[in-house]
N, C-alpha and C positions, 0 to 999 in steps of 0.2 A: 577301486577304492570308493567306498561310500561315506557321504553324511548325514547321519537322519538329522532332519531339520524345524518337525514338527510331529506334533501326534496326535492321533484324531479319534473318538469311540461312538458305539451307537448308544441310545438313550430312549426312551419312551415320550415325548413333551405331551403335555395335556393345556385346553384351553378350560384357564381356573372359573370364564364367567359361564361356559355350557357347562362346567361340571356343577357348580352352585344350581343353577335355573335346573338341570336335572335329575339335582339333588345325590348325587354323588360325592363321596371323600377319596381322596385320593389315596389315602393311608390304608384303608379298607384295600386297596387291591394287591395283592400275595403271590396268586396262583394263576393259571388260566382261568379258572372258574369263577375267581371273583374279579380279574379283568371283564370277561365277556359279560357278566351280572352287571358292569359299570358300563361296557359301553351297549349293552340293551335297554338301560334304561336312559342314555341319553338320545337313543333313536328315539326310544316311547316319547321323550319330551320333547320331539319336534327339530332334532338335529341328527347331522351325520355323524359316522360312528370317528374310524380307525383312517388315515391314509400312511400308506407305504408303498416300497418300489418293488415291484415281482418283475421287473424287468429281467429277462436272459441277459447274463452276461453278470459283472462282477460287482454292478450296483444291487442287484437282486440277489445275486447268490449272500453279499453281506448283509443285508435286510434277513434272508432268513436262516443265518444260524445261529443268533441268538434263539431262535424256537427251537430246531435241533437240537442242540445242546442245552436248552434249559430242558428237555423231553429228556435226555440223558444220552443222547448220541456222541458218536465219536464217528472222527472226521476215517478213518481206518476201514469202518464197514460202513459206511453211510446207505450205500446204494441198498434198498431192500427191508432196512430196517425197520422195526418198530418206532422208533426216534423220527426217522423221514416222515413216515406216512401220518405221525400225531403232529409232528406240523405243519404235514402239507395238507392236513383235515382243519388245523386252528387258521390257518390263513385263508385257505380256500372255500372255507364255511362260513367266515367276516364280507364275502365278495356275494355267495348263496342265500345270505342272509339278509344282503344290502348294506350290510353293515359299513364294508368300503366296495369302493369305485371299481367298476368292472374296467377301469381305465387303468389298475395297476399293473393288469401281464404288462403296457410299454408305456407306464411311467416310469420316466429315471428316477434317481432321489430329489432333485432341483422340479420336477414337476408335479411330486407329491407334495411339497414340502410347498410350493406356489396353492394348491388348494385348501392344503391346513393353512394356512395366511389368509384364507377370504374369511376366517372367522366362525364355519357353520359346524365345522368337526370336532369332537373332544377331544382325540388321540392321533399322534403321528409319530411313527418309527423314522426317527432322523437322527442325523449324526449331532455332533458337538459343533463342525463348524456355521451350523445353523441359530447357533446361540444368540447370536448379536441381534438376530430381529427376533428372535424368541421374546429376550429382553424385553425389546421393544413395543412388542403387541403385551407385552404380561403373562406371559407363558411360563409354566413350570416343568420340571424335569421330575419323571422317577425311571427309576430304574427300571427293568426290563423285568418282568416274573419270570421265573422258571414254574412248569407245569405243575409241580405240586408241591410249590413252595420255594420262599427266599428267591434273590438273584439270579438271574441267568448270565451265563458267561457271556462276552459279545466280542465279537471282533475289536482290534487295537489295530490302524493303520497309523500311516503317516507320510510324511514326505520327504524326499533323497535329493542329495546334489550326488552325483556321481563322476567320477574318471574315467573313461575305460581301461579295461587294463590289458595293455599293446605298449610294445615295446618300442622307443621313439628314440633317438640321436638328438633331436631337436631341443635342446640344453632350453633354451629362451622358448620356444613354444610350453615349457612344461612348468618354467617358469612363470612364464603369465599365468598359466591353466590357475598355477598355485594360489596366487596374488586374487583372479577371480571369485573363488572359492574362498579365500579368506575372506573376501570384503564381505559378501555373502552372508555368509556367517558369524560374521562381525557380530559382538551386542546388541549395539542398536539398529542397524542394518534388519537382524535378523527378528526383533523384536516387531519394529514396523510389520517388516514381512508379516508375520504372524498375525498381529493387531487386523491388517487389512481383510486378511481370508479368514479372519476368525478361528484359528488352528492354536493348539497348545503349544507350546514352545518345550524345545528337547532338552534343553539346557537352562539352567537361571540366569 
């Protein structure tokens, strides 16, 4: 038995004062094409491009399937595809370029998202719980382009309190477990939670 307890998605964040000094609109960018036109001209003006995490494993794999799937992939045939290989060319052509950090094959998302913080990038693929210092530096959110146009889908995570589920005699031990998981999730219990890690909340 599960509780989802929070909800989390990825996002696009841009820093508003390289994109002014580079002269970039945020609202201009759609597609791939007019992403990559916004973050080459904030190279030409003396700043880095893009960070995100290409790290192996499942911080990386959600970093890039917002580009699969905004290419028009499906999770079904991925291996092979035409979908894989235009975004394993959009990401890996941002690294060929300079555009980002040859340091993404093993940065996780908390070490990309530490270099978009020094202030010199326009653009970082980071989740929502990264908002609260987003705020704070002045950073703004757009959405994710898909290839040739509109939205790109992104991954929805979140986070679980869980039971397992095994068969127990232990009347008071399951009882507690219950009382645990209540408090938990309690309103304001779980509000806090949230507030701290910066995570959406599952419930009102």
């Amino acid at each position: 038995m599960g509780f989802l307890t929070a909800l989390t998605h990825w996002a696009c964040i841009t820093n508003p004062d390289v994109l002014n000094k580079a002269g970039v609109d945020p609202e201009s960018i759609t597609d791939w094409d007019s992403l990559n036109s916004a973050i080459e001209k904030v190279v030409n003006a003396g700043y880095k491009g893009i960070t995100f995490s290409g790290i192996s494993g499942e911080e990386g794999t959600f970093q890039f399937l917002p580009w699969f799937w905004g290419a028009g992939g499906e999770l079904k045939d991925a291996s092979g595809s035409s979908a894989e290989q235009d975004a394993l060319d959009l990401v890996s052509g941002w690294v060929q370029k300079g555009w980002a950090p040859k340091s993404v094959a093993t940065d996780n998302q908390s070490a990309a998202w530490d270099l978009f913080l020094g202030g010199d990038y326009g653009f970082s693929e980071n989740g929502s719980w990264q908002m609260e210092s987003a705020v704070e530096k002045g950073y703004k959110m757009i959405s994710i382009p898909a290839k040739d146009g509109g939205v790109a889908p992104v991954p929805s995570g979140g986070e679980f309190i869980t039971i397992p589920a095994q068969k127990t005699k232990d009347s008071d031990k399951m009882k507690a477990t219950a009382e645990v998981i209540q408090c938990l999730i309690d309103g304001d219990n779980l509000k806090k939670t949230n507030d701290e890690m910066v995570y959406l909340a599952a419930k009102k």
